[in-house]
NUFIFI-269250 format. One record per residue: residue in three letters; x, y, z of N, C-alpha, C in turn. Coordinates in pm, whole numbers, plus 50000, padded with zeros to 5 digits. Atoms other than C-alpha are relative to their C-alpha. Layout:
N
alaXYZXYZXYZ ...
END
This chain:
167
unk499575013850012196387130359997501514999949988 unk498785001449983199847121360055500614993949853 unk500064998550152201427115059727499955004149881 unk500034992350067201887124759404499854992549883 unk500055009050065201437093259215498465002549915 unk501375004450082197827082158973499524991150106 unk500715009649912195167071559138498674999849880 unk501065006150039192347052258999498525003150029 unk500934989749963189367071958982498344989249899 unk500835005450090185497053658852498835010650049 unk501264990650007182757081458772499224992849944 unk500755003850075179597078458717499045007049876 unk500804985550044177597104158441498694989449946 unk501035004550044174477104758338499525012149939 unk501084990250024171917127158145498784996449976 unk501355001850046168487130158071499105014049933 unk500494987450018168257163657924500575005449880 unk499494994550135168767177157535500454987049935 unk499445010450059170997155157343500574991150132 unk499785003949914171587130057616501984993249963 unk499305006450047174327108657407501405008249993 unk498624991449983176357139257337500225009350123 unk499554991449890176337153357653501004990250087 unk498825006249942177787123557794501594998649943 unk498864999950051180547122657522500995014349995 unk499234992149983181227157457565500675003250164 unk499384999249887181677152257956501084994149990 unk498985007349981184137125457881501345008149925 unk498934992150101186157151357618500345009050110 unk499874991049933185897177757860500964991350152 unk499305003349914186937153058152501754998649988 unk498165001550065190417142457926500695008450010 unk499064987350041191317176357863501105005750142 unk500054991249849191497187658241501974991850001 unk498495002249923195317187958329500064986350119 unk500205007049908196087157758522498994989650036 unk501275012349982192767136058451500364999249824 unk500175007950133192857110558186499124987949998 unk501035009150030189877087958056500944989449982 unk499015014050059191527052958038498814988949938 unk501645005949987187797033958020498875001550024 unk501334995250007184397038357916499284986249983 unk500915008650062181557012357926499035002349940 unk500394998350110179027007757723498855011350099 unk501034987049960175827035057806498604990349992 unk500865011749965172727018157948499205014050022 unk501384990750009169097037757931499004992450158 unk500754999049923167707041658276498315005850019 unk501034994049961164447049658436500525012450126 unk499654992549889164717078358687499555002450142 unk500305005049845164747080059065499785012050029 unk500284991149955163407100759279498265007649985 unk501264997750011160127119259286499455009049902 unk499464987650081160297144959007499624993349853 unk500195005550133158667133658643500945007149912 unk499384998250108161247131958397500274994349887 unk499475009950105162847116958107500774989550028 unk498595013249943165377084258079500655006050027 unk498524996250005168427086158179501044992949886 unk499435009650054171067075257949501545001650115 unk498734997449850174547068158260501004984449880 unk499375008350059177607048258152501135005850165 unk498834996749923180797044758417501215004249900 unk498624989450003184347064158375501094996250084 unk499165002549913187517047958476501005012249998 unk499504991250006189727077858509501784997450064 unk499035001849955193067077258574500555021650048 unk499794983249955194267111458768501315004350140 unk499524994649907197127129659026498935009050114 unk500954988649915193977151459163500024995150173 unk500625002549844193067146759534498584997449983 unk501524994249970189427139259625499055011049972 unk500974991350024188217171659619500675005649907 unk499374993050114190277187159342499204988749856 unk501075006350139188577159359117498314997850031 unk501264993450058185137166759229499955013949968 unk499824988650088186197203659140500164999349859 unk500555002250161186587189758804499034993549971 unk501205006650027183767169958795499205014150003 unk501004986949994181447202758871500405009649896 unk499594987850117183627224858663499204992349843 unk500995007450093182177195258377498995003849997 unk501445000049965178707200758518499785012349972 unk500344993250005178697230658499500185012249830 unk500364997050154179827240158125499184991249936 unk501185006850086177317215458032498455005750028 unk501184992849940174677239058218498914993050067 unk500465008349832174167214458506498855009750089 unk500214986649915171597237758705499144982050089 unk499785009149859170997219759090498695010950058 unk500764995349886167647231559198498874987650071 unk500645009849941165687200659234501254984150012 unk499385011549911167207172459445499274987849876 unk500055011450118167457137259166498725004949897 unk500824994550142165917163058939500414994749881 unk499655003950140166147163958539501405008650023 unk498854990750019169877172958404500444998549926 unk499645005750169171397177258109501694992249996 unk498945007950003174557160758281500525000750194 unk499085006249909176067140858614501244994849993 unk498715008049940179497134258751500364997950110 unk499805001549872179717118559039501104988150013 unk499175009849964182807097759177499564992350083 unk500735015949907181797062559291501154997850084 unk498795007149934185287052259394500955009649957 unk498594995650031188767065559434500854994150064 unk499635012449943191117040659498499674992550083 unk500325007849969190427022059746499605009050196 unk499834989949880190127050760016498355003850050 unk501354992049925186797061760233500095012850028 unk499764982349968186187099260249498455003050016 unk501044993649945183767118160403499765015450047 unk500314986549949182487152660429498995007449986 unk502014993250039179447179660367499714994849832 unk499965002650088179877172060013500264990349933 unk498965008550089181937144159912499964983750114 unk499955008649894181127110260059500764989149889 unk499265008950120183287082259845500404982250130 unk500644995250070182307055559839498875005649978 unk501104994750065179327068959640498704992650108 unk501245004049905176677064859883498814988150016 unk501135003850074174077051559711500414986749884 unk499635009150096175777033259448499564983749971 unk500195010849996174926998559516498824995650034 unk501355002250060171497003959493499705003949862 unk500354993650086171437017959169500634991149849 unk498905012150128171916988958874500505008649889 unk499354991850103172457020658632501535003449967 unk498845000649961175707022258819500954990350016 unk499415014050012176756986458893500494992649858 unk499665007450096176226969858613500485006949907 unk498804995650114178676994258384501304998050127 unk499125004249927180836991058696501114989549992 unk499555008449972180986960258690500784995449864 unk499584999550128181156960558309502335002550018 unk499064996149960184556976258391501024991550077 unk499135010549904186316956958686499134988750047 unk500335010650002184206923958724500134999350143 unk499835002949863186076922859085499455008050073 unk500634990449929184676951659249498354997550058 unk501705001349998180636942359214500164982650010 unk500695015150026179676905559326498834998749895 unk500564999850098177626891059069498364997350024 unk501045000349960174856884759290498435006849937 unk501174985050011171336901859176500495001849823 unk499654991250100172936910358828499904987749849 unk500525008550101171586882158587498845004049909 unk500734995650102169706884958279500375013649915 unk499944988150073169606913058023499185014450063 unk500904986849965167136938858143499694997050162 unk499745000549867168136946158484499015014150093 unk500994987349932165546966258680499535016449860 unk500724987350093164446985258398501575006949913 unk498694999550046168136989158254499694995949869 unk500005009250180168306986557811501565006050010 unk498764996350052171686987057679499825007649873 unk500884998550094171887012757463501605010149903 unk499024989450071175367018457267501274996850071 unk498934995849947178677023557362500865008549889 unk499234992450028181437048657265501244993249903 unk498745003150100184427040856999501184999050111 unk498844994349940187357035057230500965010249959 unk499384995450016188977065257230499285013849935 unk500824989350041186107084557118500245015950069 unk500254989949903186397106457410500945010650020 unk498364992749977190277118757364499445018950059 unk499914983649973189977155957483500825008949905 
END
């Protein structure tokens, strides 16, 4: 990426595996720390059902506004490097995990490759994702579809101390 400026980065994590609560708070500690990525905004943490074909547990997912110099793929290299001291293991496809980071958006840019499609593919089927999204920037998500409290099987369930997450 041309540049050397901050770019505006919104992850999404999730777990459903061990302590779910602190795995997400330790992705967000672990995300701060990383040289060059800084947590600026967390919404609150919403208790999913899970997709895919694979019996598991909830999910508990919250979005991640991130503020960062990385490139594209240098911040899903930190996203995985996350995933993977949290002992992320990738053998079943929207298996169980004891932690996700996936980038929904990065500025305002389309990218595409074997790995890394931004945005987030899927995203805008998935109210686990939207509605903290939207929680977040209001402008990004029309409001269409996103009425009432219990949104496709969505509980609110918590949010973080601002600042909880410092690294």
């Amino acid at each position: 990426m041309a540049g050397g400026g901050e770019h505006r980065v919104f992850l999404g994590l999730g777990s459903n595996l061990g302590d779910r609560r602190g795995n997400l708070l330790s992705a967000l500690r672990m995300l701060d720390s990383i040289p060059g990525v800084r947590v600026v905004e967390v919404s609150s943490i919403y208790e999913s059902e899970p997709w895919g074909p694979v019996e598991q547990p909830n999910f508990l997912n919250l979005v991640a506004l991130v503020s960062t110099r990385r490139g594209p793929r240098e911040m899903l290299e930190a996203c995985r490097e996350v995933e993977d001291a949290l002992g992320r293991v990738r053998d079943v496809r929207w298996g169980p995990r004891t932690i996700d980071v996936d980038i929904l958006l990065y500025d305002d840019i389309a990218w595409k490759d074997e790995d890394l499609v931004i945005p987030h593919p899927r995203m805008r089927e998935r109210d686990f994702v939207i509605v903290p999204l939207r929680e977040l920037d209001p402008a990004l998500v029309p409001p269409a579809g996103l009425e009432g409290d219990e949104r496709a099987g969505l509980r609110w369930a918590g949010r973080f101390e601002e600042g909880e997450w410092r690294g």
